[in-house]
FITILO-216212 format. One record per residue: residue number from 1; z, y, x of N, C-alpha, C, O in turn. Coordinates in steps of 0.2 Angstrom, whole numbers. Example, Ala and Ser with C-alpha at 12.3 -4.5 7.8 and 13.67 -1.06 7.14 Angstrom:
FITILO-216212
NODE,1,39,-28,66,39,-22,62,39,-16,66,42,-17,71
NODE,2,35,-11,64,36,-5,68,39,0,64,40,6,67
END
This chain:
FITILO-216212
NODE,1,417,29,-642,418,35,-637,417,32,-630,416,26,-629
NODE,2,417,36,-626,415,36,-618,422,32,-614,428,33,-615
NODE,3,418,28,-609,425,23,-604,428,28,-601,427,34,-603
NODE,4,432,27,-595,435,32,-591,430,32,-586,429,37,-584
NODE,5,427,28,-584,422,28,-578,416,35,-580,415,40,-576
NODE,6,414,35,-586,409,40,-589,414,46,-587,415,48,-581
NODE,7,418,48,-591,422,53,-591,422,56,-583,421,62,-582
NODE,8,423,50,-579,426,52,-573,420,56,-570,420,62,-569
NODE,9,415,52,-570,409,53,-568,409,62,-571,413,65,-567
NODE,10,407,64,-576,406,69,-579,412,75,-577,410,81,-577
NODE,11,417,73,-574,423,79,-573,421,81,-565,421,87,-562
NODE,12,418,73,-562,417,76,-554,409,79,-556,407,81,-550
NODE,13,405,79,-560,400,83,-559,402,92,-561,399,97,-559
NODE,14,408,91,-565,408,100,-566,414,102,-559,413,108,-557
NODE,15,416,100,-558,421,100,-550,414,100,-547,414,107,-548
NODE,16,411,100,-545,405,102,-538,403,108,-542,400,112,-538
NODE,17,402,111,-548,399,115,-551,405,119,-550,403,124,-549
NODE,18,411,119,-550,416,124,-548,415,127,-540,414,132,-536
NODE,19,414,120,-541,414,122,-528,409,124,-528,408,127,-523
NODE,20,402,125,-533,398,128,-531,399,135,-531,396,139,-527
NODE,21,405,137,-536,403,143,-539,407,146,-535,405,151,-535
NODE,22,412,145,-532,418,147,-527,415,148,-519,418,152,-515
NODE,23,408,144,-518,403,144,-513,398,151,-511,396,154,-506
NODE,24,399,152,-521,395,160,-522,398,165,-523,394,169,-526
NODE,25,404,167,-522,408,171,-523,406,177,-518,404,183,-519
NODE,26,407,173,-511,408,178,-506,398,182,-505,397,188,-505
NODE,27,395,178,-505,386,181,-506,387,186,-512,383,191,-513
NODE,28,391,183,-517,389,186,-524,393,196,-520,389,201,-521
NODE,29,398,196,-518,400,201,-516,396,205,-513,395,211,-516
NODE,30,393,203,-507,389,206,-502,383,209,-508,382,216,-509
NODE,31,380,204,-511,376,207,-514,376,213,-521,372,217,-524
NODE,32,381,212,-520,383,219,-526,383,226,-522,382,231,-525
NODE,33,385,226,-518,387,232,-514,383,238,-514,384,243,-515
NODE,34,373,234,-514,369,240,-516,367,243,-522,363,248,-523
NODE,35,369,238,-528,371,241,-535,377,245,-536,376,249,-541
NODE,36,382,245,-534,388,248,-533,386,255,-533,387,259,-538
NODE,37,382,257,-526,378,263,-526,376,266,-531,377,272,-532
NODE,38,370,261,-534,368,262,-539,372,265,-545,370,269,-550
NODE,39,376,262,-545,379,261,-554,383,269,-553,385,272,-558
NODE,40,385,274,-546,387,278,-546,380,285,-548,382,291,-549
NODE,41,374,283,-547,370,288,-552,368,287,-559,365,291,-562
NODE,42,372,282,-561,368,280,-567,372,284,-574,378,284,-574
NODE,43,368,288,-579,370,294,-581,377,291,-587,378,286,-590
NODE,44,381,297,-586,387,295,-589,387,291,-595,391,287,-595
NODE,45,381,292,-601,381,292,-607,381,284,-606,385,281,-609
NODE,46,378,281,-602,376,275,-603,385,271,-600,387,265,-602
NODE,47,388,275,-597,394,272,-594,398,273,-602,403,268,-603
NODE,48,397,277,-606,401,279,-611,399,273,-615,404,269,-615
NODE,49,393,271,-619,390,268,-622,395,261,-619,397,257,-623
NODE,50,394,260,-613,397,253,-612,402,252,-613,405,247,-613
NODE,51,406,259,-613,415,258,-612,416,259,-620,421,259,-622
NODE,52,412,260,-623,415,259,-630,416,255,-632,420,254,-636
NODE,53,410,246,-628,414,240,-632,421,238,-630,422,233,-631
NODE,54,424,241,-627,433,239,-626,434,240,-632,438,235,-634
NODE,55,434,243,-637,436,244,-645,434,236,-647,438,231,-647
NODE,56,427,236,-647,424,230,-650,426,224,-650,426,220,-655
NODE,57,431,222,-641,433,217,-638,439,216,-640,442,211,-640
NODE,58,441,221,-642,448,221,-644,450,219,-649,455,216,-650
NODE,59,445,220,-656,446,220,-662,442,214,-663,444,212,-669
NODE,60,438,210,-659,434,202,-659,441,197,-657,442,192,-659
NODE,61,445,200,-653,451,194,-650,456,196,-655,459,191,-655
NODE,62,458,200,-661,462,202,-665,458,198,-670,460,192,-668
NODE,63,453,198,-675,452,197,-678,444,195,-680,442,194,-686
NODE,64,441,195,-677,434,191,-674,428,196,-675,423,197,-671
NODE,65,429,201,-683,426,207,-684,417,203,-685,415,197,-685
NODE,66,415,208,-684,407,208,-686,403,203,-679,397,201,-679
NODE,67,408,201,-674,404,194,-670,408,189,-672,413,190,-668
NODE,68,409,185,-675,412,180,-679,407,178,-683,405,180,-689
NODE,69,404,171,-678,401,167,-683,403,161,-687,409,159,-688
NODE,70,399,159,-691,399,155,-696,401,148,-694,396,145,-693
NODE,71,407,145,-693,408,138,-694,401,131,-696,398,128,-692
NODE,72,402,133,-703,397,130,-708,393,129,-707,390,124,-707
NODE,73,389,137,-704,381,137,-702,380,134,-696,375,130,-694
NODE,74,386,136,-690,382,131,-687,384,125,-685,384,123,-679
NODE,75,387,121,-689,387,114,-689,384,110,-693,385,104,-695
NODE,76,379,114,-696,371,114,-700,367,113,-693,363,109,-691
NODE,77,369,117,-692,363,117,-685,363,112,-681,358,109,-679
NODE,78,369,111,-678,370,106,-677,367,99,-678,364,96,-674
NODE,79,369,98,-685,366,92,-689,360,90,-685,359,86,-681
NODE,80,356,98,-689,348,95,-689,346,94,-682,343,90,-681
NODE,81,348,98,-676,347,97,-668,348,92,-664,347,90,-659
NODE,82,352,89,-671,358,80,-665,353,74,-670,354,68,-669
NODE,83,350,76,-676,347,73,-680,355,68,-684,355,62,-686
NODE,84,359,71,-685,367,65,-686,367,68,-695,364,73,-698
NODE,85,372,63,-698,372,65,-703,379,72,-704,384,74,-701
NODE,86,374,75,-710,378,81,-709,386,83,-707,390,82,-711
NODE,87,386,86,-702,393,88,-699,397,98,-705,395,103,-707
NODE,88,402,90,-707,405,96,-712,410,103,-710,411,109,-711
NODE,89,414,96,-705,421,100,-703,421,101,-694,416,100,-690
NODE,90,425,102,-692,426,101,-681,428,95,-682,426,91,-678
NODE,91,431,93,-684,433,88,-684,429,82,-685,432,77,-684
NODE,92,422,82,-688,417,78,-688,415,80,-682,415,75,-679
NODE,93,413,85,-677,415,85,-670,414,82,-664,409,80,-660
NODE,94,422,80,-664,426,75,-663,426,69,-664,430,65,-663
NODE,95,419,67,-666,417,59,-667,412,58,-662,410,52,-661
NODE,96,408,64,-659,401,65,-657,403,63,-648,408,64,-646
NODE,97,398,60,-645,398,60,-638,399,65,-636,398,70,-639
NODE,98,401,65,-628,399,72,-623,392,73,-622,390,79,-623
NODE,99,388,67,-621,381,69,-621,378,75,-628,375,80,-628
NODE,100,381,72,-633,376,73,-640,380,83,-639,377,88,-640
NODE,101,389,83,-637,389,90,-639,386,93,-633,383,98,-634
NODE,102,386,91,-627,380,97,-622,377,97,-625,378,102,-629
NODE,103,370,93,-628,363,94,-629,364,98,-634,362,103,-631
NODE,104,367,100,-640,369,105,-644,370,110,-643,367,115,-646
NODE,105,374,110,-637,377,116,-634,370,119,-630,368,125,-631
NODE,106,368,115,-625,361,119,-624,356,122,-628,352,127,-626
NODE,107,355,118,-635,352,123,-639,351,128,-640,347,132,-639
NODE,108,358,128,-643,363,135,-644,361,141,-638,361,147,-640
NODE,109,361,139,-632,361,144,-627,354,147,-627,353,153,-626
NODE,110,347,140,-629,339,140,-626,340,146,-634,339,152,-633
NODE,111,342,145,-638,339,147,-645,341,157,-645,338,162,-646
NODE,112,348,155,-642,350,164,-640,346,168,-633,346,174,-633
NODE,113,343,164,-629,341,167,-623,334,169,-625,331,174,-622
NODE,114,330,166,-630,326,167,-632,326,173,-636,322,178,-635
NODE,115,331,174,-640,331,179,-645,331,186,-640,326,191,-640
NODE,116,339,185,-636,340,191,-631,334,191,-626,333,196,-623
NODE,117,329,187,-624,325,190,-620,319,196,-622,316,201,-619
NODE,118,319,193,-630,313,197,-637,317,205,-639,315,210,-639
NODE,119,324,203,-640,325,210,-640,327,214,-635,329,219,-637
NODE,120,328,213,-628,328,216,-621,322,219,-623,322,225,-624
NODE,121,316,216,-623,311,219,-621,307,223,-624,303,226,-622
NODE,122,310,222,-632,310,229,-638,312,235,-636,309,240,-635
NODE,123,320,235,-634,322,240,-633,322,244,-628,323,250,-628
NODE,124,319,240,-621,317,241,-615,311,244,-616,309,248,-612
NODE,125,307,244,-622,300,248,-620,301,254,-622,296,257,-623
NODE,126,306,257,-624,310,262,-626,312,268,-621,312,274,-621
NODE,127,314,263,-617,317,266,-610,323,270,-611,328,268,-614
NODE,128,324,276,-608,332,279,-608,334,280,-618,340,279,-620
NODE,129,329,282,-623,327,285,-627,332,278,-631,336,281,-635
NODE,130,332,271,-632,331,264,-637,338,261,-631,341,258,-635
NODE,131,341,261,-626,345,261,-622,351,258,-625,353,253,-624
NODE,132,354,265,-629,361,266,-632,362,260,-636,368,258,-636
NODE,133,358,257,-639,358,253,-643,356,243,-641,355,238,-644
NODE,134,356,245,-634,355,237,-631,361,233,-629,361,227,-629
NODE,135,364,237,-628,368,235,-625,374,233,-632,374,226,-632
NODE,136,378,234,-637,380,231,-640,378,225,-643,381,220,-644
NODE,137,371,226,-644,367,219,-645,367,215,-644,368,210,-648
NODE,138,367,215,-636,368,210,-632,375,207,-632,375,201,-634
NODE,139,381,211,-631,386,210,-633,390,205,-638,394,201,-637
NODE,140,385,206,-642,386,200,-649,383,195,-648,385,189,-650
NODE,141,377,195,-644,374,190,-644,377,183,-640,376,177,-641
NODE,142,381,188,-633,384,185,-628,391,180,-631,393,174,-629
NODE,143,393,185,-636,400,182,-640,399,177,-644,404,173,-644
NODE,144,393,176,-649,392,172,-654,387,166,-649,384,162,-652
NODE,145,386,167,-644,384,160,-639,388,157,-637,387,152,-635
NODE,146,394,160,-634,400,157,-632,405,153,-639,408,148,-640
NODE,147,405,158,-642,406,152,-650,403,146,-653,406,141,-655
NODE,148,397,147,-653,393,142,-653,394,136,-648,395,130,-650
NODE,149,394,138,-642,396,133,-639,404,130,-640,404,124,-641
NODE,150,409,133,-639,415,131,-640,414,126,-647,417,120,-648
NODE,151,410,130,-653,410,124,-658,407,120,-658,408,116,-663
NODE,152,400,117,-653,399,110,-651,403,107,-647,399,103,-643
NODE,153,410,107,-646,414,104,-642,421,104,-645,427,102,-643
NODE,154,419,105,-653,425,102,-658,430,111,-657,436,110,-659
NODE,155,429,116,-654,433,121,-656,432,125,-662,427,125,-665
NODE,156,441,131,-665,436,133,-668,438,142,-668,443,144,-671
NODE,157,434,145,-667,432,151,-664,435,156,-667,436,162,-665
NODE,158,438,153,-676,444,157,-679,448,157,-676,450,162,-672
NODE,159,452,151,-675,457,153,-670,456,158,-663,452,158,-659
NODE,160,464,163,-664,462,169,-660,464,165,-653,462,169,-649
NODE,161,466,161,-651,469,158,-644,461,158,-643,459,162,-638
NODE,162,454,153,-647,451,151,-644,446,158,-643,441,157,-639
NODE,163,446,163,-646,444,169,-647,446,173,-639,442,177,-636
NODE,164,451,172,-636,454,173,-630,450,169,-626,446,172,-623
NODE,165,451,164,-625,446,159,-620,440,161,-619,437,161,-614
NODE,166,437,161,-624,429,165,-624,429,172,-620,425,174,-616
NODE,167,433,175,-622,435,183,-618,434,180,-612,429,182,-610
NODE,168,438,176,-609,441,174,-603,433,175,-599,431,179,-596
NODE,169,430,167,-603,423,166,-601,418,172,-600,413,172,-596
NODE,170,420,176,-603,415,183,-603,417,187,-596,413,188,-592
NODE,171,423,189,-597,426,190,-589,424,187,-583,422,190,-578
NODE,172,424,180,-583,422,176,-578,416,178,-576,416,178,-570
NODE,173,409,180,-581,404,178,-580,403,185,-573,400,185,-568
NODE,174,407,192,-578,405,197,-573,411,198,-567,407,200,-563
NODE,175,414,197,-565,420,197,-561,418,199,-556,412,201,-555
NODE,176,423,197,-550,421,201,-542,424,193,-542,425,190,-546
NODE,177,424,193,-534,425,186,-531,431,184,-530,432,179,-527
NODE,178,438,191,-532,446,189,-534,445,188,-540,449,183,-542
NODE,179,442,191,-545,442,192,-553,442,182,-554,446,179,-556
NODE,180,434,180,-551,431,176,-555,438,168,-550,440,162,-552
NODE,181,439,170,-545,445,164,-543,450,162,-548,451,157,-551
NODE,182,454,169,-549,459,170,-555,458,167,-559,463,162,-560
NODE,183,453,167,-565,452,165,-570,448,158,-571,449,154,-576
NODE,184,444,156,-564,444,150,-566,449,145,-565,449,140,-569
NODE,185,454,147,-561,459,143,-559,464,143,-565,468,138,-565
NODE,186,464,147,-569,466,149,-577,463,147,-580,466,146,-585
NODE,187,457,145,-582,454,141,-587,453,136,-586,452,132,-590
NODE,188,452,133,-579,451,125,-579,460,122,-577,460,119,-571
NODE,189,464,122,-580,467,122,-581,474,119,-586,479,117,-585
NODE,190,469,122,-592,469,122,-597,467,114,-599,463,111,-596
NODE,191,474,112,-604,474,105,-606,474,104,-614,479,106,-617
NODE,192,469,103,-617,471,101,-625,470,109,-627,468,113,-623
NODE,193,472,111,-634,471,118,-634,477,124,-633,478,129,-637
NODE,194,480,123,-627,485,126,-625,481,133,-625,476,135,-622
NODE,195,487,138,-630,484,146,-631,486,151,-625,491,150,-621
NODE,196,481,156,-624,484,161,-620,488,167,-623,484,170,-627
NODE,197,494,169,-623,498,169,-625,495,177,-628,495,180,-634
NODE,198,490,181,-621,490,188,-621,483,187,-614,483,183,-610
NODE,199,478,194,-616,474,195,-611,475,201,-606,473,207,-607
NODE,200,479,199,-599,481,206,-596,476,209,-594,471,206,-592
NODE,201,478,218,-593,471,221,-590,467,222,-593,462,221,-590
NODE,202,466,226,-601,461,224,-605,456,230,-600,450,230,-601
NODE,203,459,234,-596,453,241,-594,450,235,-590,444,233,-590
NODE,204,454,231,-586,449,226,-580,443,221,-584,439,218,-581
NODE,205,444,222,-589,439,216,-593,433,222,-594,427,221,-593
NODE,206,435,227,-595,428,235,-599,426,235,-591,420,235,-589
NODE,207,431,236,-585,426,237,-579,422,233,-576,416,235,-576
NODE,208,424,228,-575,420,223,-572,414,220,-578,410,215,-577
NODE,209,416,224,-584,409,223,-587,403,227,-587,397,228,-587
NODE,210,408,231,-588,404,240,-585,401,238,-579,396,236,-579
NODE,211,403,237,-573,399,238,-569,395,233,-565,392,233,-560
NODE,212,395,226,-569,390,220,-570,382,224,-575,377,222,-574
NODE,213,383,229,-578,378,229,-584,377,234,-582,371,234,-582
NODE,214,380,240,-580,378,247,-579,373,246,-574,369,250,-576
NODE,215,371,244,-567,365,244,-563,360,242,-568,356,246,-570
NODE,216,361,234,-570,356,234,-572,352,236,-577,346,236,-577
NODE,217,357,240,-583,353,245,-585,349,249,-584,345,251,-587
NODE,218,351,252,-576,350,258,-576,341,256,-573,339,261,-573
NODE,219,338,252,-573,330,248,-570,327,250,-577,322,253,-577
NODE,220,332,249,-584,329,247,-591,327,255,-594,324,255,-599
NODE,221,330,260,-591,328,266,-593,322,270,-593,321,275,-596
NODE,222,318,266,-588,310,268,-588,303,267,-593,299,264,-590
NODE,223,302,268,-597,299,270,-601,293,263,-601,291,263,-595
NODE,224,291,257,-605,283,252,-605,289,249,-600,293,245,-602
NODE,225,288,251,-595,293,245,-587,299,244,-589,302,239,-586
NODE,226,303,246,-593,308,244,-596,311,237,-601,316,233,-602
NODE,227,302,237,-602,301,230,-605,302,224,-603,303,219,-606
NODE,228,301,224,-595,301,220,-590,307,217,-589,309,212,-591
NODE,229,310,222,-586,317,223,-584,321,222,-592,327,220,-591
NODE,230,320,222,-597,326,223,-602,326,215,-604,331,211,-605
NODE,231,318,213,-604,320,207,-607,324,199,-601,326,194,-603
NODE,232,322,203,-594,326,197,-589,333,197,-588,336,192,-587
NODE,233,336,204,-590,340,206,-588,347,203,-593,352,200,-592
NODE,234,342,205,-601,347,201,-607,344,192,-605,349,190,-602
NODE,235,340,189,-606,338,182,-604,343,180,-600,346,175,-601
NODE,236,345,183,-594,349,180,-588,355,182,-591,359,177,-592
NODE,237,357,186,-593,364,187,-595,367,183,-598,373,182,-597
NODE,238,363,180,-604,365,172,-608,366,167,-605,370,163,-607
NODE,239,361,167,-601,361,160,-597,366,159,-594,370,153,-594
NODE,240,367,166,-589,373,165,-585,379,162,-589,380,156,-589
NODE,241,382,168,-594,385,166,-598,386,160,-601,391,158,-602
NODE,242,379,156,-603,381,151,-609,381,144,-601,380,138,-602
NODE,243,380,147,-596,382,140,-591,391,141,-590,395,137,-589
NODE,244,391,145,-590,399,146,-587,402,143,-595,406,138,-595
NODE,245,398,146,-601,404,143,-606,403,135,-607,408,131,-607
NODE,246,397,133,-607,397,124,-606,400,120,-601,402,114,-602
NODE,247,401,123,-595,406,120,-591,414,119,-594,416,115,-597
NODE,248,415,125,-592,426,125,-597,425,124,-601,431,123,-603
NODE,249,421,121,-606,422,118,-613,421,111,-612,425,107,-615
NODE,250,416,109,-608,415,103,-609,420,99,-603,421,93,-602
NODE,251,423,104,-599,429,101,-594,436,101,-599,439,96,-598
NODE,252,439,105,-605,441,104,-607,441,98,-612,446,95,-614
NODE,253,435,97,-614,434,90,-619,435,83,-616,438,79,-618
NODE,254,431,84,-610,432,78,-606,443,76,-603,446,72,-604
NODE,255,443,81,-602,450,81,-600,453,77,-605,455,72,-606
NODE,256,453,83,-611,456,77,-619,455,68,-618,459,64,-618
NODE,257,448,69,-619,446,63,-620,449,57,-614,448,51,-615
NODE,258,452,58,-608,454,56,-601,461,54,-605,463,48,-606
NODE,259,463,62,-606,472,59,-607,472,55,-614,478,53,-614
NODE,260,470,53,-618,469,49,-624,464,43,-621,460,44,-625
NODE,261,463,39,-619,462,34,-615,469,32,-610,469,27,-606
END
């Protein structure tokens, strides 16, 4: 396993990726202001559509439902990505470098950014007509890369605690620049697998996801050009996502591995 010097090293590189993100708060605001605008013509149907996944998210943090991936499969996946001999349990894991679970974990994010940028741009050539249907898509896609990741860092996504932290991470990614202080200051804080007991505010998690998605949708509604826009818009939205979830996971793994030294 890794000295404390490595360790150390690796904690102050995600600490400056914090203070970057805390750097981009206040631009990230300014810059929403003229989507804001925007998400206020954007047709009701499409605001519906997105507030129906609060069922979804609710019923993923209860009991994992149809975005709940497979353990087994992807510590298969694994295996063969890290070239190691086959990883049966998380707990085989747990034997691996920090280096070996990022490089995994970034697979995991290149292999879904790929998928979401191929069907953004299916359903974008569709325009308002193929729309309805993009957006849960994505949804699953965002959840089972956040899982993926959490399980190349030895978690395990049955548990509903960690099923909550992943939420978390989904919150963070769309948030306003109070939302996203709150929460990282609540997830990097986080020692060992200390559970959250409950997630408050579940409408604030549907809003701020609603209106991170709803502009951008509203580009994806235009018919061939749709295509454009559907496939950048899903592509960025993993990425975003799957860099917020490789940080808090691998800040929690590191931190483990600090206090057990």
């Amino acid at each position: 396993m890794e000295n404390k010097e490595y360790l150390l090293a690796q904690l102050k590189e995600i600490e400056k990726w914090e203070k970057d993100q805390k750097n981009l708060f206040f631009w990230e605001k300014i810059g929403r202001i003229p989507f804001m605008i925007l998400d206020k013509i954007t047709p009701k149907f499409i605001h519906d559509k997105i507030g129906s996944i609060l069922d979804e998210l609710s019923k993923y943090v209860n009991a994992g439902g149809q975005y709940l991936v497979s353990v087994p499969s992807t510590l298969a996946k694994m295996s063969k990505e890290l070239s190691v001999e086959e990883l049966t349990e998380l707990e085989n894991v747990n034997q691996l470098s920090i280096e070996q679970m990022d490089k995994a974990a970034s697979a995991f994010v290149m292999s879904r950014k790929q998928f979401a940028k191929v069907q953004g741009a299916t359903t974008g050539f569709g325009g308002i007509f193929t729309l309805a249907i993009d957006v849960p898509i994505l949804l699953g896609l965002t959840l089972k890369t956040l899982q993926e990741i959490a399980i190349s860092y030895g978690y395990d996504p049955n548990d509903q605690e960690e099923r909550i932290f992943i939420i978390k991470c989904l919150q963070f990614t769309s948030s306003d620049i109070v939302g996203k202080k709150a929460i990282l200051e609540e997830l990097t804080n986080v020692e060992g697998k200390k559970a959250f007991s409950q997630i408050e505010g579940w409408r604030e998690v549907f809003f701020t996801y609603r209106d991170n998605m709803g502009w951008k949708k509203l580009f994806q509604m235009v018919p061939i050009a749709g295509l454009v826009f559907g496939a950048y818009v899903n592509k960025q939205a993993i990425e975003d996502v799957g860099e917020v979830g490789r940080m808090l996971y691998k800040k929690r793994k590191v931190m483990e591995r600090m206090k057990s030294l």
